[in-house]
ZADO-247208 format. One record per atom (N, C-alpha, C, O): z, y, x; residue in three letters. Coordinates in steps of 0.2 Angstrom, whole numbers, padded with zeros to 4 digits, always signed. Layout:
<rs>
ZYXAla
...
</rs>
This chain:
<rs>
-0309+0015-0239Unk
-0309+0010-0235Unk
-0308+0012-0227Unk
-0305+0009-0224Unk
-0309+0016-0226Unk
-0309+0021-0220Unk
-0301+0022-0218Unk
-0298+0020-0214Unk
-0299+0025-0224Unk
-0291+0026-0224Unk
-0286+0020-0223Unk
-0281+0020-0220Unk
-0289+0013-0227Unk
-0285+0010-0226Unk
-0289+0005-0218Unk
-0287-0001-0218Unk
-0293+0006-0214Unk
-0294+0003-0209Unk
-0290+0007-0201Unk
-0289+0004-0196Unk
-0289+0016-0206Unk
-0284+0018-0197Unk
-0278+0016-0201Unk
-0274+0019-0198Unk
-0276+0013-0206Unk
-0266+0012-0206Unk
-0266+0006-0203Unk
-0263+0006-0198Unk
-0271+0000-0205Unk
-0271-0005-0201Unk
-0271-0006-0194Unk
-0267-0010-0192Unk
-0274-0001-0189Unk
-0274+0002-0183Unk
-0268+0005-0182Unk
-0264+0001-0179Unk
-0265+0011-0184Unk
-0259+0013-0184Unk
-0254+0008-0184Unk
-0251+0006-0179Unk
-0253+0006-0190Unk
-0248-0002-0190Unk
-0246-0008-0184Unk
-0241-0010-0181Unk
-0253-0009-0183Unk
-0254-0012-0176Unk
-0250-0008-0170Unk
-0246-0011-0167Unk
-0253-0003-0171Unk
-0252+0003-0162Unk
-0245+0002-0163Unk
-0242-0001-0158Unk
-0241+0003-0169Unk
-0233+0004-0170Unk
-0231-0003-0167Unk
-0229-0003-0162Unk
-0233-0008-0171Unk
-0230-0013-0169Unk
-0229-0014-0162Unk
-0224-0016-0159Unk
-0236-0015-0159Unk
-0238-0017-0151Unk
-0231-0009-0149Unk
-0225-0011-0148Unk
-0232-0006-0148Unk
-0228+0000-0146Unk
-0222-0002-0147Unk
-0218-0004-0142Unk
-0220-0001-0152Unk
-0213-0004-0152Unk
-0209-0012-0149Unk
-0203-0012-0148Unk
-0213-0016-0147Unk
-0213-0023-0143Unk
-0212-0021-0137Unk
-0207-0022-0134Unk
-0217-0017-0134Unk
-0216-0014-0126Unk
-0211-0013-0126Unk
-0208-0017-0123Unk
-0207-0006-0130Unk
-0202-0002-0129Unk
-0197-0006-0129Unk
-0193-0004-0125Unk
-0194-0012-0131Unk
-0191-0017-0133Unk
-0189-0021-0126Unk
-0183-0022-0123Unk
-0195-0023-0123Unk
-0197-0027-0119Unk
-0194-0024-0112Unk
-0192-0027-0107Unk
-0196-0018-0112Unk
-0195-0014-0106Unk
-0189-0015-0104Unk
-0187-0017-0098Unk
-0183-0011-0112Unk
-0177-0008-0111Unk
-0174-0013-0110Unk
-0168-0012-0107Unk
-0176-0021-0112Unk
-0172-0028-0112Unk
-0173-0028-0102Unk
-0169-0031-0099Unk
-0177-0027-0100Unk
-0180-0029-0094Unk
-0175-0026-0091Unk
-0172-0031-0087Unk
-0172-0019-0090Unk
-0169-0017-0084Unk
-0163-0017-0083Unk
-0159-0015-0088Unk
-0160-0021-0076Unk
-0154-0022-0075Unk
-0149-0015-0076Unk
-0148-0010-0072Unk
-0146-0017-0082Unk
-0139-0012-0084Unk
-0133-0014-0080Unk
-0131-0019-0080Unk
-0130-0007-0077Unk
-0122-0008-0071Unk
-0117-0010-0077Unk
-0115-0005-0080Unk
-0115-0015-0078Unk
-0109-0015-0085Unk
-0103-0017-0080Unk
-0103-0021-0075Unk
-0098-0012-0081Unk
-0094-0011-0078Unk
-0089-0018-0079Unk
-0090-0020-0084Unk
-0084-0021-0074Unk
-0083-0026-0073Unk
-0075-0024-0071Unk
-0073-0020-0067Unk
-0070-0029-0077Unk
-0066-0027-0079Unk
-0060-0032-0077Unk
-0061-0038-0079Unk
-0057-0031-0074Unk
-0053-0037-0071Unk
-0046-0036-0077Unk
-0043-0032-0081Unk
-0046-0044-0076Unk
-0041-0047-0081Unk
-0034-0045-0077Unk
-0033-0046-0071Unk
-0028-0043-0082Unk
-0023-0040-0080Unk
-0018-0045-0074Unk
-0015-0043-0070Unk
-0019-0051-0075Unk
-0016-0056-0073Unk
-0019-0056-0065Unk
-0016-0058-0061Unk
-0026-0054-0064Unk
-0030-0054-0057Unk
-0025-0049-0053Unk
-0022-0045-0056Unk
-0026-0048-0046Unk
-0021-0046-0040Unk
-0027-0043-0038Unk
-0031-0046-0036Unk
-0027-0036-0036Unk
-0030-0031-0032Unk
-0030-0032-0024Unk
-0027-0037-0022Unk
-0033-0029-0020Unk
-0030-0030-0014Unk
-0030-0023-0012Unk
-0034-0023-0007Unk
-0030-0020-0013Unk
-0026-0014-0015Unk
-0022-0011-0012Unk
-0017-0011-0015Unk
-0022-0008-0005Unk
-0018-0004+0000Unk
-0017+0002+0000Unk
-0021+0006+0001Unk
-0009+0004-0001Unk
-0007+0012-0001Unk
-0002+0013+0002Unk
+0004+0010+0001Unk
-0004+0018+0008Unk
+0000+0022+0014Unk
+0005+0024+0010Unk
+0003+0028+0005Unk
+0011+0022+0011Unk
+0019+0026+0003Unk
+0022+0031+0009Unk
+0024+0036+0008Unk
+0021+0028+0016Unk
+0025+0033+0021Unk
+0022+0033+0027Unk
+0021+0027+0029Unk
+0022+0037+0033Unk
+0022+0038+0039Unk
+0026+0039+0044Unk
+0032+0041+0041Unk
+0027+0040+0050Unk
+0031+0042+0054Unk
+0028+0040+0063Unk
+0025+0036+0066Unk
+0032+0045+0067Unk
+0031+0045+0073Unk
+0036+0042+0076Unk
+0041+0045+0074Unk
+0037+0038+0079Unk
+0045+0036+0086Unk
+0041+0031+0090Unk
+0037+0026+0089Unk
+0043+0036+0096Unk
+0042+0034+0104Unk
+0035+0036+0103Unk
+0034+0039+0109Unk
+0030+0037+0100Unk
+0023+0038+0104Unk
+0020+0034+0097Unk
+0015+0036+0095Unk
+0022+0030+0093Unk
+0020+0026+0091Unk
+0020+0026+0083Unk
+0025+0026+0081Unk
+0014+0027+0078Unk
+0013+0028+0073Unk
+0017+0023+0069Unk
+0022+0022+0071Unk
+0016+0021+0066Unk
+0020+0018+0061Unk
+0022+0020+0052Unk
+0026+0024+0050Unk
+0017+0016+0048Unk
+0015+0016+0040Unk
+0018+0011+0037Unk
+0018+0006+0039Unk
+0019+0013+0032Unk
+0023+0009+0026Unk
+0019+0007+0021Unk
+0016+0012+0019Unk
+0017+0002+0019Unk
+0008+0000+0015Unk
+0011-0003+0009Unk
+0014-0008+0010Unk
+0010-0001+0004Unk
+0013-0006-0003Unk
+0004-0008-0004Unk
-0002-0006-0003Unk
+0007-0015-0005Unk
-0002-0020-0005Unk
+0001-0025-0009Unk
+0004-0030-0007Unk
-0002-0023-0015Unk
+0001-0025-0022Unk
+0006-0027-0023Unk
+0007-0033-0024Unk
+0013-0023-0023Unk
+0019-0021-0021Unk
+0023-0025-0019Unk
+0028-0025-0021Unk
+0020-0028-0014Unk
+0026-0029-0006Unk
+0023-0024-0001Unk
+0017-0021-0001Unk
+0030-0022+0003Unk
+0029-0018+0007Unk
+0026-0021+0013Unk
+0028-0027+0014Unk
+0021-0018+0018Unk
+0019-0021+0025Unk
+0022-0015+0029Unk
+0023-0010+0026Unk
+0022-0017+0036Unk
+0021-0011+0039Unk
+0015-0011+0045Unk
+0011-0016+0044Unk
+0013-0007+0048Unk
+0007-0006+0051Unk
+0009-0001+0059Unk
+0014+0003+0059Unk
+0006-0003+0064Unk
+0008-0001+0070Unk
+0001+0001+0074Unk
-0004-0002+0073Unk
+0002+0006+0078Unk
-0004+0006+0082Unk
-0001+0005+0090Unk
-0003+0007+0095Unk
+0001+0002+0089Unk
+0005+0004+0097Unk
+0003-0005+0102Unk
+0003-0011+0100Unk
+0002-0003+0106Unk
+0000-0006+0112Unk
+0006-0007+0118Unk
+0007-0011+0122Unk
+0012-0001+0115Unk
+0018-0002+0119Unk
+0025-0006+0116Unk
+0030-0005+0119Unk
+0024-0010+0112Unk
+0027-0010+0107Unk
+0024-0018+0102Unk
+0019-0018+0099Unk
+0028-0023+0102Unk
+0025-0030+0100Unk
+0032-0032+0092Unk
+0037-0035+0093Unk
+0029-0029+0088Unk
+0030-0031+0080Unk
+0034-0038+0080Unk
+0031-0043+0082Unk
+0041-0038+0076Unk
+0044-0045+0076Unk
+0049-0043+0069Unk
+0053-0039+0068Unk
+0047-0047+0065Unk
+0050-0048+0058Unk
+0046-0048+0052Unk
+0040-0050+0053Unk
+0049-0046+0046Unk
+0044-0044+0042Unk
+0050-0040+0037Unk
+0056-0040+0037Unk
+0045-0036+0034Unk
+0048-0032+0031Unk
+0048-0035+0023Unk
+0042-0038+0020Unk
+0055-0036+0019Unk
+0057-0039+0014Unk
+0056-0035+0008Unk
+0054-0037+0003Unk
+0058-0027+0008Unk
+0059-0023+0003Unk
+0052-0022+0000Unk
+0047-0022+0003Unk
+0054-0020-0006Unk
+0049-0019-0012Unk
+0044-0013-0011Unk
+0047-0009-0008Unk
+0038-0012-0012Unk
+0035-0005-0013Unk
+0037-0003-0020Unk
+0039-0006-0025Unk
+0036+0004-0020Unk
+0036+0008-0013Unk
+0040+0008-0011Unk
+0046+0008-0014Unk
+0039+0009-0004Unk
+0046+0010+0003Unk
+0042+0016+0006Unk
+0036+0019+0006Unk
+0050+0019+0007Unk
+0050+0027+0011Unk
+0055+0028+0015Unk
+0061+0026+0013Unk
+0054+0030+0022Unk
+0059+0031+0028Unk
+0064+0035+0025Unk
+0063+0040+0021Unk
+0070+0033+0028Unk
+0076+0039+0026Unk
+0076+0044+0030Unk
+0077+0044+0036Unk
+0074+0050+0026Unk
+0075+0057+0031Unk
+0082+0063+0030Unk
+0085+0063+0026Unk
+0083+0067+0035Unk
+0087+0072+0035Unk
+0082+0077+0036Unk
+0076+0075+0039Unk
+0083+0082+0034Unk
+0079+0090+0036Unk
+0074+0089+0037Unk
+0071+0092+0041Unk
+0070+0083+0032Unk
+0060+0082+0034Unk
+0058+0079+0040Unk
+0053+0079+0043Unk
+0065+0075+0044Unk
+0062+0071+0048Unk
+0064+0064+0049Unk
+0065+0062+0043Unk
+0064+0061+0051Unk
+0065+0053+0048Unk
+0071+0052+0051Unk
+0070+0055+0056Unk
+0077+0050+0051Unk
+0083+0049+0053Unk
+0083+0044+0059Unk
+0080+0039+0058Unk
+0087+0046+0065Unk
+0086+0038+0067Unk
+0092+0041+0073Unk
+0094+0047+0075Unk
+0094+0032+0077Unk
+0101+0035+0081Unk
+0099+0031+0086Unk
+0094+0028+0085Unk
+0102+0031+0092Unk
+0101+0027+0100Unk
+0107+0023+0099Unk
+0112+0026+0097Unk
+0106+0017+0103Unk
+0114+0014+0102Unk
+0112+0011+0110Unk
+0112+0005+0111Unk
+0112+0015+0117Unk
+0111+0014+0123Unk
+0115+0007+0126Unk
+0112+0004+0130Unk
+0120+0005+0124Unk
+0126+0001+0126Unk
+0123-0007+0125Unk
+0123-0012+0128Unk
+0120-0005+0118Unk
+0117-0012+0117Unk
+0110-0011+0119Unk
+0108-0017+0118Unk
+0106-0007+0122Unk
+0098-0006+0121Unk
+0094-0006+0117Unk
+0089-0010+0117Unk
+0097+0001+0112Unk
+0094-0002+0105Unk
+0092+0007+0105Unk
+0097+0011+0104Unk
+0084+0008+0107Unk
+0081+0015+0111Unk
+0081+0020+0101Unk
+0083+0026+0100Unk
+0079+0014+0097Unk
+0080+0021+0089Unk
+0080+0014+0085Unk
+0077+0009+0086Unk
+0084+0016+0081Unk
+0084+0012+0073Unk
+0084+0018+0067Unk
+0087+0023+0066Unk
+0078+0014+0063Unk
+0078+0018+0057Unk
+0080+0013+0050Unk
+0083+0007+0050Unk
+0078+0015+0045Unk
+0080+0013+0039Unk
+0075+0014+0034Unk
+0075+0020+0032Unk
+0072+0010+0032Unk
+0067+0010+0026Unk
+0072+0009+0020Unk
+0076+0005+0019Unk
+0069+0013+0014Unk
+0072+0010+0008Unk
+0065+0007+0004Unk
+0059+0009+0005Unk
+0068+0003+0000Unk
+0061+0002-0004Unk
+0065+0000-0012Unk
+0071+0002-0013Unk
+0063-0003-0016Unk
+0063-0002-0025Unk
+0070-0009-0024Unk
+0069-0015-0025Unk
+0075-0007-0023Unk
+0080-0011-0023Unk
+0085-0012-0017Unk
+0090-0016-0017Unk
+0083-0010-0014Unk
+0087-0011-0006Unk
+0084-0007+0000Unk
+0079-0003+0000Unk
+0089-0010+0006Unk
+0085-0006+0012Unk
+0086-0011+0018Unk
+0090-0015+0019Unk
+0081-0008+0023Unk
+0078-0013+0028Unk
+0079-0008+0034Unk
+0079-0001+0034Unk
+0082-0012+0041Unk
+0084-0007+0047Unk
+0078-0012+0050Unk
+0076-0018+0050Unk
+0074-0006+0054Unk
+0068-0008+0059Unk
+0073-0004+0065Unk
+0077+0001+0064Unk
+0072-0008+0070Unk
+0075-0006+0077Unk
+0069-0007+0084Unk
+0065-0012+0084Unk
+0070+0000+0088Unk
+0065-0001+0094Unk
+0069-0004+0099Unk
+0073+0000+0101Unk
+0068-0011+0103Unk
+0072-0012+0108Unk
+0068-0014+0112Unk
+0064-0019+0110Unk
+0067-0011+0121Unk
+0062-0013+0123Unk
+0058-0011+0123Unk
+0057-0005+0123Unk
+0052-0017+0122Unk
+0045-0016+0120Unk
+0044-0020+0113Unk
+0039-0024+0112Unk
+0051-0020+0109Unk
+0048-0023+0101Unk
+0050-0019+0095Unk
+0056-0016+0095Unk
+0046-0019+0090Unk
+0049-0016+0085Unk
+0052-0021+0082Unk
+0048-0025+0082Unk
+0058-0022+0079Unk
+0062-0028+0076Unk
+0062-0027+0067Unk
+0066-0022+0065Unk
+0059-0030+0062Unk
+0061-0028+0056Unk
+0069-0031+0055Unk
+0070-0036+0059Unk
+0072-0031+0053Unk
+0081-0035+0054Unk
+0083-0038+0047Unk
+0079-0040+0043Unk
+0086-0037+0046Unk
+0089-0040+0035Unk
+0087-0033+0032Unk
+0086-0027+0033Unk
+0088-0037+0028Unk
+0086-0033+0022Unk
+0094-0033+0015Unk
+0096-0038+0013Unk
+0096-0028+0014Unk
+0100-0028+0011Unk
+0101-0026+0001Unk
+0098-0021-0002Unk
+0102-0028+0000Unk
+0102-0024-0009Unk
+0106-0019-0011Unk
+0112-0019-0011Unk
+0103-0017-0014Unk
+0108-0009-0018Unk
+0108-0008-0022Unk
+0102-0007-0024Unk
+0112-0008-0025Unk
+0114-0004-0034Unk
+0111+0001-0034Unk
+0108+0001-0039Unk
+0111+0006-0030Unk
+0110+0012-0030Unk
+0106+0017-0024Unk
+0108+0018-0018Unk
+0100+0019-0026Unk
+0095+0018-0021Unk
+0100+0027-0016Unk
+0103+0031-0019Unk
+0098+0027-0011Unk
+0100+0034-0006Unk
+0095+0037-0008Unk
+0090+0036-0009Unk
+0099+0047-0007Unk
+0091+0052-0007Unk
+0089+0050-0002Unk
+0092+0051+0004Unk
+0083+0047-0002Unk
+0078+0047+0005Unk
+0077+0053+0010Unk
+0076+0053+0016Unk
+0078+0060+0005Unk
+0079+0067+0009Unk
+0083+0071+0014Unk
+0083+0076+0018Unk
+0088+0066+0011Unk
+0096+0069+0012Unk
+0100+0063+0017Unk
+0105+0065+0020Unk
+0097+0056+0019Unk
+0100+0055+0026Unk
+0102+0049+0021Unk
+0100+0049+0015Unk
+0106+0044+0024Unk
+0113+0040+0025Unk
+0117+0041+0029Unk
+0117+0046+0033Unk
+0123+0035+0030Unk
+0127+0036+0033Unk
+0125+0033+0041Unk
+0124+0027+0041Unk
+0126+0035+0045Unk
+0126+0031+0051Unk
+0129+0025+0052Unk
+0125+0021+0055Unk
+0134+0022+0050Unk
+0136+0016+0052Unk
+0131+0011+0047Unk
+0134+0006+0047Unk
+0125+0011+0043Unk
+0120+0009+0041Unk
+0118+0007+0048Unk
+0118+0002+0051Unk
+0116+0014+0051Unk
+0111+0013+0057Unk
+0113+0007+0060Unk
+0111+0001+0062Unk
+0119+0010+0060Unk
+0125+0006+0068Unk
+0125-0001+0066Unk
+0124-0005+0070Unk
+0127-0004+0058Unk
+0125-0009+0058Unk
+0121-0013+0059Unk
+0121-0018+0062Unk
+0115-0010+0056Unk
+0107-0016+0058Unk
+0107-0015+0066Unk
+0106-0020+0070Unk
+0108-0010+0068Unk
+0107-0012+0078Unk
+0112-0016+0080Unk
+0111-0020+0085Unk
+0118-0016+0077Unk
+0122-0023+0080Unk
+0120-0028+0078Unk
+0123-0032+0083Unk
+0117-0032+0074Unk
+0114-0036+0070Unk
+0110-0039+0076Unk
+0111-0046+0077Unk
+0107-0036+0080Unk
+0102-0041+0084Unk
+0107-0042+0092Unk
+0105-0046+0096Unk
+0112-0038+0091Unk
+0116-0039+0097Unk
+0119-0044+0100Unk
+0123-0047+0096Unk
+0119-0047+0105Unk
+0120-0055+0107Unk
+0125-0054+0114Unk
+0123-0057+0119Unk
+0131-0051+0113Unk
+0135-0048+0119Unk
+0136-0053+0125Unk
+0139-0051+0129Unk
</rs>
C-alpha cells in the first residue's frame, strides 16, 4: 500500500513536471529567422568602385543592380543619371582611372564608367559633374587596360554647345 501510494506521488510529480517544462519552453520568444521571398528587393548597397578627380570622391554603388553614383563634393553640383547596369567599374590604365581635358570646350576631366552591357561618359565642367549617354556594347573593354580616347573625346563634345 505504501508502494503503490509513492508511484501515485511520483506519477503526479512527473506529470505536473512535465506540464511546467512544456509550459515554459512554449513561453519563450524563439528568433526564427525571417526569410524573404525571392521576388522581395533588398535595399542593399555596394561600393563596386571608387575614385579621386579634382579633390573629389566619387563611388559607384550597385543598389539592387542599378548603378548610382555618390559624391562628396561641395565643389561640384551632380547633373544626370547614371543608366548602366551594376556592376559598374571606372576604365583604368596602369591602376589609375583614365581620364582626358578637353580645355577648348571647358571640359576640366572626363572619364568613363562601364557597367554590365555598356558605358557611360561622366564629365567635370565647371562646377558640375555631368553623367552624359549611355552607350551599348557587344563587347565590354578591359577596365585595366584603358579605351580609346576618342570615347573620351566623344562624350565631352556631346555636351558641347559651340
Amino acid at each position: 500500500m505504501v508502494l503503490a501510494t509513492n508511484i501515485k506521488a511520483m506519477g503526479k510529480f512527473l506529470i505536473i513536471a512535465s506540464v511546467l517544462t512544456m509550459s515554459v519552453s512554449c513561453s519563450k520568444k524563439k528568433d526564427v529567422p525571417k526569410y524573404s521571398n525571392s521576388s522581395e528587393k533588398t535595399n542593399e548597397s555596394i561600393v563596386t568602385d571608387t575614385t579621386v578627380i579634382n579633390g573629389t570622391l566619387i563611388e559607384l554603388i550597385d543598389k539592387n543592380g542599378k548603378t548610382e553614383i555618390n559624391t562628396n563634393s561641395k565643389k561640384y553640383f551632380l547633373s544626370g543619371k547614371i543608366i548602366a547596369n551594376a556592376p559598374s567599374k571606372f576604365i583604368r590604365s596602369h591602376g589609375k582611372v583614365l581620364s582626358f581635358t578637353y580645355p577648348k570646350i571647358n571640359v576640366d576631366k572626363t572619364i568613363i564608367i562601364q557597367g554590365k552591357g555598356g558605358i557611360q561618359g561622366i564629365i567635370f565642367k565647371k562646377d558640375s559633374i555631368i553623367c552624359v549617354e549611355y552607350i551599348t556594347t557587344s563587347s565590354p573593354y578591359n577596365i585595366t587596360e584603358g579605351a580609346d580616347e576618342i570615347l573620351y573625346w566623344d562624350f565631352a563634345h556631346r555636351t558641347y554647345k559651340g
